[in-house]
C-alpha positions in Angstrom: 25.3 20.9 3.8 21.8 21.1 4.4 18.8 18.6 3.4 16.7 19.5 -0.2 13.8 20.6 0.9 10.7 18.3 -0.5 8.9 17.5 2.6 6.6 19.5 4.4 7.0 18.0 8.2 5.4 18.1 11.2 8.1 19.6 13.9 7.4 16.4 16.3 10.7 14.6 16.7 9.6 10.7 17.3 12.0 8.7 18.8 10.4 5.3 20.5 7.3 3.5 19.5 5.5 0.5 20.8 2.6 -1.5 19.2 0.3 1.7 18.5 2.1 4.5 20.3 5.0 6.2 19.2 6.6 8.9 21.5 8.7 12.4 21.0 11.8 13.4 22.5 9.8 15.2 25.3 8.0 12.1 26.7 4.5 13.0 24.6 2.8 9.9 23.6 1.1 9.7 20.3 -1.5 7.3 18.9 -0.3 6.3 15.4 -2.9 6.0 12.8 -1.1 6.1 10.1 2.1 4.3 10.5 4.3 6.2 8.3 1.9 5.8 4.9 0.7 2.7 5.9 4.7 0.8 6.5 4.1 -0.2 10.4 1.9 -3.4 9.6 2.8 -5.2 12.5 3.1 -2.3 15.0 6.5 -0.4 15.8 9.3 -2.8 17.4 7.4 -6.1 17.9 9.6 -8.2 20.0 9.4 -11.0 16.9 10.4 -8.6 14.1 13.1 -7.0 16.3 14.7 -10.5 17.5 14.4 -11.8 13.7 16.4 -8.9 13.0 19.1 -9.0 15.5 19.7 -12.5 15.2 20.1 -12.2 11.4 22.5 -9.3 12.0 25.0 -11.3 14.2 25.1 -14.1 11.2 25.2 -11.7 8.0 23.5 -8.6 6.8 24.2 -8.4 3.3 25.1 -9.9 0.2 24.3 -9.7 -3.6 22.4 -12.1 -5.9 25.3 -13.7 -7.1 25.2 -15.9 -4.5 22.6 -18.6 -3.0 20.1 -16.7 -0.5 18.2 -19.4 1.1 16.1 -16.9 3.1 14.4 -15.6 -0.4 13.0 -19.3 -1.0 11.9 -19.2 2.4 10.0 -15.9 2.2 8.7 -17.0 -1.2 7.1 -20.1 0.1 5.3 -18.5 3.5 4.1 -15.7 1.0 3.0 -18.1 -0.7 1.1 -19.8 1.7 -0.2 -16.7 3.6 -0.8 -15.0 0.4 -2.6 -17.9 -1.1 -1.0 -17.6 -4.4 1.5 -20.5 -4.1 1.6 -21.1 -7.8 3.5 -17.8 -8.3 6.7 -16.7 -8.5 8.8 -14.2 -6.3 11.0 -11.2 -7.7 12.5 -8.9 -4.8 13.1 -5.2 -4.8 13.3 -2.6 -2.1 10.3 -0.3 -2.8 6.8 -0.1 -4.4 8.0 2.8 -7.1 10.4 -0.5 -8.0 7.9 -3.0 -7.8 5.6 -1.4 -9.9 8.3 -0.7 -12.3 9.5 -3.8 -12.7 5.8 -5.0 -13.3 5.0 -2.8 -16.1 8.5 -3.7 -17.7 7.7 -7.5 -17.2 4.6 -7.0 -18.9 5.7 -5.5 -22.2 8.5 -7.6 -21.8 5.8 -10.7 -21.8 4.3 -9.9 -24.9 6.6 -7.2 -26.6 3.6 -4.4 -26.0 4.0 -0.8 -25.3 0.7 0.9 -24.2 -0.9 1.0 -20.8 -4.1 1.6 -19.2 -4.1 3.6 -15.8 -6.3 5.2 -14.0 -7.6 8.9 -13.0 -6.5 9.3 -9.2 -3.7 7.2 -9.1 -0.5 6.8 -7.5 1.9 4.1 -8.8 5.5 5.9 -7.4 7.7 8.0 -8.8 9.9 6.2 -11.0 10.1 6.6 -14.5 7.3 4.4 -15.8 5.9 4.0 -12.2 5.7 7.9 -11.6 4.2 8.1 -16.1 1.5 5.8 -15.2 0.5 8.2 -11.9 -2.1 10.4 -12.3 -0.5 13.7 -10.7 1.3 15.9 -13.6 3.5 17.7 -10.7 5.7 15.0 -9.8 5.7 13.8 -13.4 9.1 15.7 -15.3 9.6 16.4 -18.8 11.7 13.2 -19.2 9.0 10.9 -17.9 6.2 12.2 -19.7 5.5 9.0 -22.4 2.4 8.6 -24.8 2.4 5.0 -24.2 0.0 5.8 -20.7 -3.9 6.0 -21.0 -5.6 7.6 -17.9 -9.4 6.2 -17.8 -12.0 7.3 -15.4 -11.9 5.3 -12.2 -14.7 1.7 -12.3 -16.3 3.3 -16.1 -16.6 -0.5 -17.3 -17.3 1.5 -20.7 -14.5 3.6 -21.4 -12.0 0.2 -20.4 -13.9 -1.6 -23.4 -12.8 1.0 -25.9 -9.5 1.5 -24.8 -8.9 -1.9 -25.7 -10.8 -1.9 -28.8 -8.9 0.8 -29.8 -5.5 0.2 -28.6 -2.8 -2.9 -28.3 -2.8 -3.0 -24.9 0.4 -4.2 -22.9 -1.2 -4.0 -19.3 -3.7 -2.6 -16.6 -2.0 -1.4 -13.2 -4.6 -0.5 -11.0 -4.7 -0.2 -7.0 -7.9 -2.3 -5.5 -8.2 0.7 -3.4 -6.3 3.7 -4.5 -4.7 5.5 -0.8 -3.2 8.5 -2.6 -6.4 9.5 -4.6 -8.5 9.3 -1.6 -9.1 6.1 -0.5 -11.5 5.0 -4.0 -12.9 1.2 -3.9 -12.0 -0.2 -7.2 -15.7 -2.1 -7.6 -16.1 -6.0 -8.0 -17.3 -5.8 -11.2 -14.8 -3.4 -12.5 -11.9 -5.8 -11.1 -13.4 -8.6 -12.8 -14.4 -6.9 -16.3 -10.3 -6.0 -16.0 -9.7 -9.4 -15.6 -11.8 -10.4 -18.7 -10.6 -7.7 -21.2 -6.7 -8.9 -20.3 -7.8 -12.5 -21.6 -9.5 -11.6 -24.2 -6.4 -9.2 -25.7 -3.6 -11.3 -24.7 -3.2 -8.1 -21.4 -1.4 -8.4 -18.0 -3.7 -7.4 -14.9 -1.2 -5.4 -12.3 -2.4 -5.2 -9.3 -1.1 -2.8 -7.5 -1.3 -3.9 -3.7 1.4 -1.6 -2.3 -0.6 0.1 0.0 -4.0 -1.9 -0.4 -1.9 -5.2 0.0 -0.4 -7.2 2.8 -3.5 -8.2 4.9 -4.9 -4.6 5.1 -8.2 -4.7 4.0 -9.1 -8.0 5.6 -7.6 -9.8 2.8 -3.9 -10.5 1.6 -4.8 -8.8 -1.0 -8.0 -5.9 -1.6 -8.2 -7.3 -5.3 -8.8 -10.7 -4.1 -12.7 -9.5 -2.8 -13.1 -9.7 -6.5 -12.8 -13.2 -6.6 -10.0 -12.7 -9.7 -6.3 -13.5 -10.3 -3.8 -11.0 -11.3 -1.1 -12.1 -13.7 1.2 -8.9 -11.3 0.7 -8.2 -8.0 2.9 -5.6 -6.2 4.6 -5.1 -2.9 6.0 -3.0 -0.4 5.5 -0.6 2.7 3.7 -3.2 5.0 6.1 -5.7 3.4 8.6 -5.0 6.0 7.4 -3.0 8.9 9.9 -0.5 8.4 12.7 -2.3 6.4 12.6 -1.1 2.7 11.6 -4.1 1.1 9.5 -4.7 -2.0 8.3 -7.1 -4.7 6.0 -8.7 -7.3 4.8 -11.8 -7.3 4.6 -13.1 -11.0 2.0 -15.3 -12.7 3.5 -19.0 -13.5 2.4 -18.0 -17.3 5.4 -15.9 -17.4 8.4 -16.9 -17.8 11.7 -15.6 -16.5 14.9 -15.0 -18.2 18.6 -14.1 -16.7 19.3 -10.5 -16.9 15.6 -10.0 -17.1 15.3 -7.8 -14.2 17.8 -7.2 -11.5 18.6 -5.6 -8.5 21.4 -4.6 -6.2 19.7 -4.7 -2.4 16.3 -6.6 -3.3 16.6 -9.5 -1.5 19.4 -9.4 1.0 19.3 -11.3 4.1 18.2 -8.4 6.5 15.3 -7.7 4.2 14.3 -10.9 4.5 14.2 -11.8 7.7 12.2 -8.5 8.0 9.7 -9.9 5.6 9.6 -13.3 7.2 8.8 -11.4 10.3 6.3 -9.9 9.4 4.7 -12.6 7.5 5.2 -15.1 10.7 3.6 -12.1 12.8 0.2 -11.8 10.9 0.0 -15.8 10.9 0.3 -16.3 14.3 -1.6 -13.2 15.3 -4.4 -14.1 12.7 -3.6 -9.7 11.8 -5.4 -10.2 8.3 -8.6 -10.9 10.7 -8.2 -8.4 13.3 -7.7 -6.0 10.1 -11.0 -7.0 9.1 -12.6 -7.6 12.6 -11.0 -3.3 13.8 -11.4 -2.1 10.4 -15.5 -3.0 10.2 -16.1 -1.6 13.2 -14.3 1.8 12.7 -16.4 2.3 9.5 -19.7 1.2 11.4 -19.0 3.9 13.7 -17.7 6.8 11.8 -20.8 6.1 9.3 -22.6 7.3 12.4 -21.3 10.8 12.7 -23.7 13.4 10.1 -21.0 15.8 10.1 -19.1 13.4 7.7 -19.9 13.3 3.8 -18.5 9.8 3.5 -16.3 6.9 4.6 -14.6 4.7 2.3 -12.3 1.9 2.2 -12.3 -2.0 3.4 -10.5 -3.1 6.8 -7.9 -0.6 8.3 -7.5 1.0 4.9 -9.9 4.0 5.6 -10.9 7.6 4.0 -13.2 10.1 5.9 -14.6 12.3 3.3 -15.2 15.7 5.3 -16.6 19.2 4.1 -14.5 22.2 3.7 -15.1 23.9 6.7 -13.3 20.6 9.1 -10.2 20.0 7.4 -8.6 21.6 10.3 -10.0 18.0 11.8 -6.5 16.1 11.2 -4.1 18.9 12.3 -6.5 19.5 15.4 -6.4 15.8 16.1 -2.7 15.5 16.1 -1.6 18.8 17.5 -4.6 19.0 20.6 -5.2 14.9 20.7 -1.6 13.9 19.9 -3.2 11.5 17.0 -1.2 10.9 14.0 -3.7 10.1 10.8 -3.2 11.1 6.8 -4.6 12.8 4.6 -5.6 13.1 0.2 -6.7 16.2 -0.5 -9.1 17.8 -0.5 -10.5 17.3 3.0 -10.1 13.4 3.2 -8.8 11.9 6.6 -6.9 8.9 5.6 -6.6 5.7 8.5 -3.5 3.2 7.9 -2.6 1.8 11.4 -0.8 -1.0 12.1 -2.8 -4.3 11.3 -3.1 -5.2 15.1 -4.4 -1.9 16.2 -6.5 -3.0 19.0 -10.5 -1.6 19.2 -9.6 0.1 22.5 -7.5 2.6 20.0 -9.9 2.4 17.7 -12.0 4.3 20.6 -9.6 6.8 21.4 -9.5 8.0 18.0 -13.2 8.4 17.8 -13.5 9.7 20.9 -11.2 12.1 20.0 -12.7 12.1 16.2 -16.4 13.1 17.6 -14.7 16.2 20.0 -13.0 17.5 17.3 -16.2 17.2 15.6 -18.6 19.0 18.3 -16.0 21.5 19.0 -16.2 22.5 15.7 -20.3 22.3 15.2 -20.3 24.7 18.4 -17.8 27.2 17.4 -19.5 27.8 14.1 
C-alpha cells in the first residue's frame, strides 16, 4: 500500500525539535516559523507539556464520555480564566473542521435557522458544513455544495446589512484574522457591526479563532480587540501544541441538551492534559504578552523593507504581501536559510511561530528575510 497523494511536501524529514528549532535526520537545524500551520504554540517538546503528558500516560490515556472526566472541568475552568470568558461553557472535539461544525449546527440548532453568512477568503475546514461555508470551490464536493451559505465581501458593513434584511439569518462565522486567505484583519468596526446585526435578528456570532485564537495575536482571542462577545468561539491547532484537540466555547444563552452534539475522542484524558499544558504554559510564561511584545516588533521591522507591498496581521499572526517577481522568497528562505515559514497565495509569506519565539529569532529571520531580499534586488 502506498499513501493517497494530497500533499505536496517538502523532502526534509524532521525528526527533533526544541523551543524554535526543529532538526532533520541529517543533523540540519531549522528555524520554525510556522509551527505546522500555526499548532506549536508553546514551542516543540516543552519540558511542561511533555511531563504533563507522560505522567498522564502512566495513569490512563483514554476513555469515552460515558464516564466522569474530571480533567475536562479542569481545562474548562483555566480556559476560562485565561480566556476571560468564564461565563461560558465548554464542548470538546479533536479538530477545528469539528469545532466549527459543531458551531454552525449549535447555531441553527439554537433558533431552528438554516442560512449563514460567510465570508470571501475564508477557510472554516473541510467538513461538510465547515468545508460549505469555506470560500475555495476546490475542496468543496458535489455533496457539500448547500444553498443555505452566503459569501459576503470581507469588512463591507453594507452588503452585511442587506443580507440580513433580506435573509433569516441563522449565524455569522467569521475568522478575526483570516490565515488561509492571506492573513486579512477583520476591522473593529466590522466585528462590532456583526455583533449588532446578530442582536438585532435573533443571529449567533461564530468566531472562528482556530488559527487567530489561543493567545496569538496578543489576545486570547483576535476578535476580542473589538471590544465584542461572540455567542461561538472556536478552537484548535494551538489548543494542544501538537495533540489533536479542539473545541467551542458556548455562550451561557444557549442551552445544552443530551445527544445534542457528541463525540468519540473529544475530551479524553491525554487531550486534556495536553490542553492544560499548554494553557498553564502561556500563564506562567505570560506567552499572550510575548506574542504581542515579538509580534509588534517583527511588523515594525518588516514595514521597513520597500521591496514589500504590505504586512498584515496582529502579534505573531503575520502576512508579507510580496510582488510577483519574490515569491521564490519562502522556498529560498527555507531551502538556502533552513527557515520554515507559510504561505496564501498569491505571493504572501505567512509567520505562525510558536507564541514564545524569542526576538533573537525574530532577527534571524530578518536577517535572513532582508538577504533574500537584496540578493534578489541585485540579480534583477
Amino acid at each position: 500500500m502506498k499513501l493517497f497523494d494530497v500533499y505536496p511536501i517538502n523532502h526534509i524529514n524532521i525528526v527533533k525539535g526544541v523551543g524554535s528549532l526543529v532538526y532533520d535526520d541529517k543533523g540540519t537545524e531549522y528555524l520554525d516559523l510556522y509551527g505546522g500551520h500555526a499548532v506549536i504554540s508553546i514551542g516543540h517538546t516543552h519540558p511542561h507539556y511533555v511531563k504533563r503528558l507522560e505522567d498522564q500516560l502512566h495513569r490512563i490515556g483514554f476513555y469515552s464520555n460515558s464516564v466522569e472526566i474530571p480533567l475536562q472541568t479542569e481545562l474548562a475552568e483555566k480556559l476560562g480564566h485565561v480566556s476571560g470568558k468564564e461565563d461560558y461553557q465548554l464542548f470538546l472535539c479533536n479538530s477545528g473542521a469539528e469545532a466549527n461544525e459543531n458551531a454552525l449546527k449549535l447555531a441553527s440548532f439554537h433558533k431552528g435557522k438554516k442560512k449563514v453568512i460567510a465570508f470571501r477568503k475564508s477557510f472554516h475546514g473541510r467538513t461538510s458544513l465547515a468545508v460549505a461555508a469555506t470560500d475555495n470551490p476546490k475542496i468543496v464536493a458535489p455533496v457539500n455544495a448547500t444553498d443555505n451559505i452566503i459569501f459576503l465581501p470581507w469588512n463591507d458593513e453594507v452588503a452585511l446589512e442587506q443580507a440580513f434584511e433580506g435573509n433569516d439569518i441563522s449565524s455569522v462565522i467569521i475568522e478575526g484574522i483570516q490565515g488561509v486567505g492571506g492573513i486579512n484583519v477583520a476591522s473593529e468596526s466590522f466585528l462590532r457591526k456583526i455583533r449588532s446585526l446578530c442582536d438585532a435578528h435573533n443571529a449567533v456570532f461564530i468566531a472562528d479563532s482556530v488559527q487567530c485564537g489561543y493567545g496569538r495575536t496578543g489576545k486570547f482571542f483576535s476578535h476580542d480587540f473589538a471590544g465584542v462577545k461572540a455567542d461561538i468561539y472556536s478552537m484548535a491547532k494551538g489548543m494542544g501544541n501538537g495533540f489533536p484537540i479542539g473545541g467551542i466555547i458556548i455562550s451561557p444563552k444557549i442551552q445544552p441538551s443530551y445527544g445534542m452534539l457528541g463525540t468519540t475522542f473529544g475530551g479524553n484524558h491525554l487531550a486534556c492534559a495536553a490542553g492544560l499544558a499548554v494553557l498553564e504554559t502561556i500563564e506562567q510564561e505570560n506567552l499572550i504578552q510575548n506574542a504581542g511584545e515579538v509580534g509588534s516588533y517583527l511588523i515594525g521591522e518588516l514595514k521597513k523593507f520597500e521591496q514589500v507591498k504590505e504586512v498584515r496581521g496582529r502579534g505573531l499572526m503575520i502576512g508579507i504581501d510580496l510582488p510577483e517577481e519574490l515569491a521564490h522568497a519562502r522556498k529560498e528562505l527555507l531551502q538556502k536559510h533552513h527557515i520554515f515559514t507559510g504561505e496564501a497565495k498569491p505571493n504572501v509569506i505567512r509567520l505562525l511561530p510558536a507564541l514564545n519565539l524569542t526576538k533573537a529569532h525574530a532577527d534571524r529571520f530578518l536577517e535572513a528575510f532582508s538577504t533574500v531580499l537584496n540578493h534578489s534586488t541585485v540579480t534583477q
